[in-house]
N, CA, C and O of each residue as an XYZ file, in Angstrom:
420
protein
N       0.831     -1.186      0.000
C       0.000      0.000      0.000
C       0.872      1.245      0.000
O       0.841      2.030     -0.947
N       1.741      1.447      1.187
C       2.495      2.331      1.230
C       3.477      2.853     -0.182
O       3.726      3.949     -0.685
N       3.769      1.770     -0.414
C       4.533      1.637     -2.077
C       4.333      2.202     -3.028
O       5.249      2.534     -3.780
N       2.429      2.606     -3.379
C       1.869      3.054     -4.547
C       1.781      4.686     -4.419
O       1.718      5.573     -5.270
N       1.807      4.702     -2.811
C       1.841      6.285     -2.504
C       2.651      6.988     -3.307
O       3.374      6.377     -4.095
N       2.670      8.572     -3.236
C       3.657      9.468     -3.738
C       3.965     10.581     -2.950
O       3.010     11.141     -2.413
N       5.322     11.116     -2.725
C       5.749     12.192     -1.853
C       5.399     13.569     -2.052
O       5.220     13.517     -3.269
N       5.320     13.981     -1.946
C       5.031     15.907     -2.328
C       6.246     16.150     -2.639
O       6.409     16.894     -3.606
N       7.616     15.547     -1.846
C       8.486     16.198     -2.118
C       9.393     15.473     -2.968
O      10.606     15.304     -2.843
N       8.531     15.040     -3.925
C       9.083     14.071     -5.275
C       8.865     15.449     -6.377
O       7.948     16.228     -6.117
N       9.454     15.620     -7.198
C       9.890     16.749     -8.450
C       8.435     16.433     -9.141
O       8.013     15.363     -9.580
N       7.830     17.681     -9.091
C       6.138     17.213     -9.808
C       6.201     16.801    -11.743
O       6.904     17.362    -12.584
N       5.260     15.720    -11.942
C       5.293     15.481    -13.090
C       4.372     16.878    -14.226
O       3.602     17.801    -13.966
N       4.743     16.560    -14.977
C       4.399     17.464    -16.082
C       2.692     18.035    -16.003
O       2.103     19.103    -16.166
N       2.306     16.468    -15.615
C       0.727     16.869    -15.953
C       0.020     17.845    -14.638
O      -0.819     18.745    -14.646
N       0.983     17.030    -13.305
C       1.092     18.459    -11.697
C       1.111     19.323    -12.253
O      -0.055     19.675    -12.430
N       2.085     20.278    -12.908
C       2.408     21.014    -12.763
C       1.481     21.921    -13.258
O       1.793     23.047    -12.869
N       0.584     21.930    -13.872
C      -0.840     22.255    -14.549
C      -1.485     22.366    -13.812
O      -2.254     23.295    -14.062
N      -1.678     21.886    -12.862
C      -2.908     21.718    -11.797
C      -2.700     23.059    -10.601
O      -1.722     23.465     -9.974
N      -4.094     23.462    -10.666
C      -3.600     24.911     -9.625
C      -3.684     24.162     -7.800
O      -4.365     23.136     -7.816
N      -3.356     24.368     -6.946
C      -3.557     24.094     -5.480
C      -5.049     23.600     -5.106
O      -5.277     22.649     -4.359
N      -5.916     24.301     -5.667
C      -7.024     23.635     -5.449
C      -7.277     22.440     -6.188
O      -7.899     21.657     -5.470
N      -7.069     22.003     -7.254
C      -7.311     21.507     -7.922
C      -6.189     19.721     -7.390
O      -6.635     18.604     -7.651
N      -4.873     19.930     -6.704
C      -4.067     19.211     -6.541
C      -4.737     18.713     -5.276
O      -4.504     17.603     -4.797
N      -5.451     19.457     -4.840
C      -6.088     19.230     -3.502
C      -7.403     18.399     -3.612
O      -7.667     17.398     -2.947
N      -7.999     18.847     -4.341
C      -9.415     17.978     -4.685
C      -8.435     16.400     -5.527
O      -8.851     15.302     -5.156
N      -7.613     16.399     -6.243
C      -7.055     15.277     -6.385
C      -6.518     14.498     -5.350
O      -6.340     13.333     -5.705
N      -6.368     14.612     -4.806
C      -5.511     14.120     -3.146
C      -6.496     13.741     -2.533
O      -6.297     12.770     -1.802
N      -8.015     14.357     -2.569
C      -9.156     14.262     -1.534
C      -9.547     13.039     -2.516
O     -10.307     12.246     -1.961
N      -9.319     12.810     -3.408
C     -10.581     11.987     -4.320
C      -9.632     10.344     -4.424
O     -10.007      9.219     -4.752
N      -8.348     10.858     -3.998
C      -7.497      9.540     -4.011
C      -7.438      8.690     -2.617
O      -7.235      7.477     -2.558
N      -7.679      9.654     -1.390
C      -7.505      9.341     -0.113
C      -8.988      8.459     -0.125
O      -8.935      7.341      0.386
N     -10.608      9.024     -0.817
C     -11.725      8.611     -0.751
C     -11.528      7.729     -1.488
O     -12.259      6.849     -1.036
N     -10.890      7.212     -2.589
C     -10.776      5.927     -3.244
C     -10.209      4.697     -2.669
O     -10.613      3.575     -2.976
N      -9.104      4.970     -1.684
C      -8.738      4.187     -0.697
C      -9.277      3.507      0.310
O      -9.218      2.359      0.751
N      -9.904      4.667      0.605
C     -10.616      4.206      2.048
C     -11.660      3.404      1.995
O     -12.051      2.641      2.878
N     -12.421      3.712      0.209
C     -13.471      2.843      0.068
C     -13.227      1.630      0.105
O     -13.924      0.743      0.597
N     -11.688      1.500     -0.695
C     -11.288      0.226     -1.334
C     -11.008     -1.016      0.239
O     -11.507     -2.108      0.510
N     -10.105     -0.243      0.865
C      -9.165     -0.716      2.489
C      -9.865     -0.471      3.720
O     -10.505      0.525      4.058
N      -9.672     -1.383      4.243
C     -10.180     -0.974      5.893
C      -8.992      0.345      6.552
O      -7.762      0.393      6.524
N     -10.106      1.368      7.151
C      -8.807      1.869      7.380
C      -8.097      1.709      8.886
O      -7.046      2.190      9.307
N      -8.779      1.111      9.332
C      -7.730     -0.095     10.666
C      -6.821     -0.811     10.128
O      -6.062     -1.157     11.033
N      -6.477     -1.229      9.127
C      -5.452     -2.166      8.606
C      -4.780     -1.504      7.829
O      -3.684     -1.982      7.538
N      -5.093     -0.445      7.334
C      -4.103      0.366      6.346
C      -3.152      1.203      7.811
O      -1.956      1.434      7.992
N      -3.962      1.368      8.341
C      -3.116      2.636     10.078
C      -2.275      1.315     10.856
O      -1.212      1.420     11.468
N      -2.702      0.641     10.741
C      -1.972     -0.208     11.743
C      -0.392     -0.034     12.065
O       0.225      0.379     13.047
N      -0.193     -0.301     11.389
C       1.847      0.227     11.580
C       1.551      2.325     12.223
O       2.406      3.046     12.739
N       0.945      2.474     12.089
C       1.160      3.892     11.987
C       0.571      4.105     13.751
O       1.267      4.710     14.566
N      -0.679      3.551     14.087
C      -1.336      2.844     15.344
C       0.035      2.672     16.342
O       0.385      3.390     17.278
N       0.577      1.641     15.875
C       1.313      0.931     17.062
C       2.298      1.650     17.245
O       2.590      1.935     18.406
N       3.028      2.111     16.241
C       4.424      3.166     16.320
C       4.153      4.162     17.259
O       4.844      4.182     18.278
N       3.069      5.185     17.065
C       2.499      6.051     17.820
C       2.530      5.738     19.459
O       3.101      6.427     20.304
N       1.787      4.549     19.678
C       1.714      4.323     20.862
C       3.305      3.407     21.455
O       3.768      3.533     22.588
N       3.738      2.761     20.651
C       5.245      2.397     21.556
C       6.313      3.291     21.329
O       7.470      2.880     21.249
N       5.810      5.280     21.148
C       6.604      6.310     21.397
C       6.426      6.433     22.810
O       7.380      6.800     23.497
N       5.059      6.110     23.448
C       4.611      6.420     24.872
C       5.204      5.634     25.828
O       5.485      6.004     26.968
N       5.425      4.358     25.274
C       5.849      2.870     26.045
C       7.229      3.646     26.274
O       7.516      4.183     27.344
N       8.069      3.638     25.112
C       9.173      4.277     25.239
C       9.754      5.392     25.751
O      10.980      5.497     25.724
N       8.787      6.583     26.401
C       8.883      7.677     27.171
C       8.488      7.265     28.501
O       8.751      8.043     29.418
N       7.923      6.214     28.755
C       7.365      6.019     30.009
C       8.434      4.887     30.813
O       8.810      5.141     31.957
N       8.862      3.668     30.130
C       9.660      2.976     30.121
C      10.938      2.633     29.349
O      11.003      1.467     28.960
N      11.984      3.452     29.054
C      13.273      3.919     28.390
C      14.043      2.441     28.490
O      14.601      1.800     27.600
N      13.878      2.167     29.790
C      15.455      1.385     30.135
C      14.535     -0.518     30.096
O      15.058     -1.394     30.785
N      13.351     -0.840     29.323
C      12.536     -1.313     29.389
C      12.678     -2.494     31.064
O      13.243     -3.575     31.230
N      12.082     -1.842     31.760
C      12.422     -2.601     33.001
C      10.993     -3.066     33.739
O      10.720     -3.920     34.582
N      10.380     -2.279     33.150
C       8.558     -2.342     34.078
C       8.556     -3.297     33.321
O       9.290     -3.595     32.379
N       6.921     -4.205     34.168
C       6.499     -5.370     33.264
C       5.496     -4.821     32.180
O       4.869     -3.770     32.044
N       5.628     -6.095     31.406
C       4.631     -4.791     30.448
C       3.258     -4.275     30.704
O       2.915     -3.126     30.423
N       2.464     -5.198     31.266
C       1.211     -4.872     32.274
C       1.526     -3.051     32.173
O       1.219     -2.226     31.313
N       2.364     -2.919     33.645
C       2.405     -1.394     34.082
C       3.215     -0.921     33.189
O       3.567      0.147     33.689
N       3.893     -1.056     31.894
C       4.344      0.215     30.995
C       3.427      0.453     30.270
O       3.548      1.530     29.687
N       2.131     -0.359     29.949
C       0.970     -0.334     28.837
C       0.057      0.390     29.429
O      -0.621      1.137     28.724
N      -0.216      0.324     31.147
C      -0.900      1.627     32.207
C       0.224      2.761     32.129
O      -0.208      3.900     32.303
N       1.280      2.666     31.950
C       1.872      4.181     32.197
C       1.668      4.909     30.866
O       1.100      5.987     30.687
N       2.249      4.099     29.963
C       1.633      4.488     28.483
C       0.703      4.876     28.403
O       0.636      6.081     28.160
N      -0.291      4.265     28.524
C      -1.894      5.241     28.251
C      -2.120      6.018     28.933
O      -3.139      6.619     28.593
N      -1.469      6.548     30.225
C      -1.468      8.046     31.143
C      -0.711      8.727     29.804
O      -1.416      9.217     28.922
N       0.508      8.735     29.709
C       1.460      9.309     28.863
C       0.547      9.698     27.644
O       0.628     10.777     27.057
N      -0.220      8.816     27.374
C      -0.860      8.973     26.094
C      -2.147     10.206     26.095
O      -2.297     11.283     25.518
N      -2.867      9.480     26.971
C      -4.097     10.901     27.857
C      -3.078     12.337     27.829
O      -3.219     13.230     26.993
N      -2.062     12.343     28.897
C      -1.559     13.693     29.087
C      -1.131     14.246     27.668
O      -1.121     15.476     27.635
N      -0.782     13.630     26.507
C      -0.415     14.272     25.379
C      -1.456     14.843     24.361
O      -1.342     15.827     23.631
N      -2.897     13.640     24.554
C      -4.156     14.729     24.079
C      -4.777     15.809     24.652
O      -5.447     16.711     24.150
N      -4.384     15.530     26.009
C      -5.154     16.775     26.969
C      -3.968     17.975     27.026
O      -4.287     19.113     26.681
N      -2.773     17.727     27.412
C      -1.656     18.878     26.512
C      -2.523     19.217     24.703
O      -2.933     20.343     24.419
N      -2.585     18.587     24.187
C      -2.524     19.678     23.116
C      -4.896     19.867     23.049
O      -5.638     20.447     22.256
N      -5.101     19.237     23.997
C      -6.551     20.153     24.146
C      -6.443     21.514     24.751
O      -7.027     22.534     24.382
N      -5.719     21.387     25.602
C      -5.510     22.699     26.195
C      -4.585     23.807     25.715
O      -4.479     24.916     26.239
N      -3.878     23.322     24.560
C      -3.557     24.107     23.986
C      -3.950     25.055     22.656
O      -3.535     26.092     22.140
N      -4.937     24.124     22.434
C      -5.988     24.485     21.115
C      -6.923     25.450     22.214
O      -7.236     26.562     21.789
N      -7.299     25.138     23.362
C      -8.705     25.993     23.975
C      -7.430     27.520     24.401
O      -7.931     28.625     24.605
N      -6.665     27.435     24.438
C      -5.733     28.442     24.511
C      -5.222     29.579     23.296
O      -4.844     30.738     23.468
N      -5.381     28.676     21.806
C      -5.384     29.428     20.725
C      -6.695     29.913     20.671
O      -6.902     31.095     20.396
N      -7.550     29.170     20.890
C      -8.866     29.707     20.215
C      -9.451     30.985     21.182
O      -9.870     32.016     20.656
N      -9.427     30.765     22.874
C      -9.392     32.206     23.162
C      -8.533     33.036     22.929
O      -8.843     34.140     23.376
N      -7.353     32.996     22.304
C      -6.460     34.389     21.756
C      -7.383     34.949     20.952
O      -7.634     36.143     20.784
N      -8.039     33.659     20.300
C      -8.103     33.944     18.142
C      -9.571     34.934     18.225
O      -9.959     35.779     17.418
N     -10.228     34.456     19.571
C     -11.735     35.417     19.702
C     -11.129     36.771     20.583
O     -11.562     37.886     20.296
N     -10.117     36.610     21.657
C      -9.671     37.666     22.024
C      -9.305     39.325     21.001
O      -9.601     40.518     21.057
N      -8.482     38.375     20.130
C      -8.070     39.765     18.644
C      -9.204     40.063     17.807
O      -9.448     41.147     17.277
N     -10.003     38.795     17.725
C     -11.397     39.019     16.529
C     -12.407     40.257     17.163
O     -12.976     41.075     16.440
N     -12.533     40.222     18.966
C     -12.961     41.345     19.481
C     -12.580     42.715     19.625
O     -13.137     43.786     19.864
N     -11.154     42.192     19.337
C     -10.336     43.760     19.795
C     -10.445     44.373     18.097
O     -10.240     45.582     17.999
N     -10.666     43.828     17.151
C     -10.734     44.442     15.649
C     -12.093     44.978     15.324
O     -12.284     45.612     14.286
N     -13.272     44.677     16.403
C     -13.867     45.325     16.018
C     -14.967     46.520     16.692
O     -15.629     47.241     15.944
């Protein structure tokens, strides 16, 4: 699967290069929806799934010494605190973003 993909930061072919941003974009949207129809997308993420989460195993347990039981509970704390870090950091942009939208007008 991964194989058939293509990079952005591969030198665009001739027929790209024609295509305005929107247009490269609605292509990208219509290729990602062709996929997804085609693949489960639990089995296409899977490698992408587990990597993610044994970054947490690996921040929580470095020197792998816990059993895995309690690095797979410390992990999923590790894992919570990194969505709720960046929840609270989005509820932090978004009152700036209404803070300035008030002050403009």
């Amino acid at each position: 699967m991964r194989a058939k993909r293509t990079s952005s930061a591969l030198p665009q072919t001739s027929a790209e290069q024609g295509l305005s941003p929107a247009e490269r974009s609605l292509r990208a949207r219509l290729a990602a929806h062709t996929m997804h129809a085609r693949h489960d997308a639990r089995q296409t993420t899977t490698a992408a799934r587990a990597a993610f989460l044994a970054r947490f195993e690996a921040e929580v347990d470095p020197d792998n010494i816990l059993s895995p039981e309690e690095r797979r509970r410390r992990a999923e704390h590790a894992r919570r605190a990194y969505f709720t870090r960046l929840a609270l950091a989005s509820a932090k942009a978004r009152r700036r973003g209404r803070r300035s939208d008030g002050a403009a007008a």
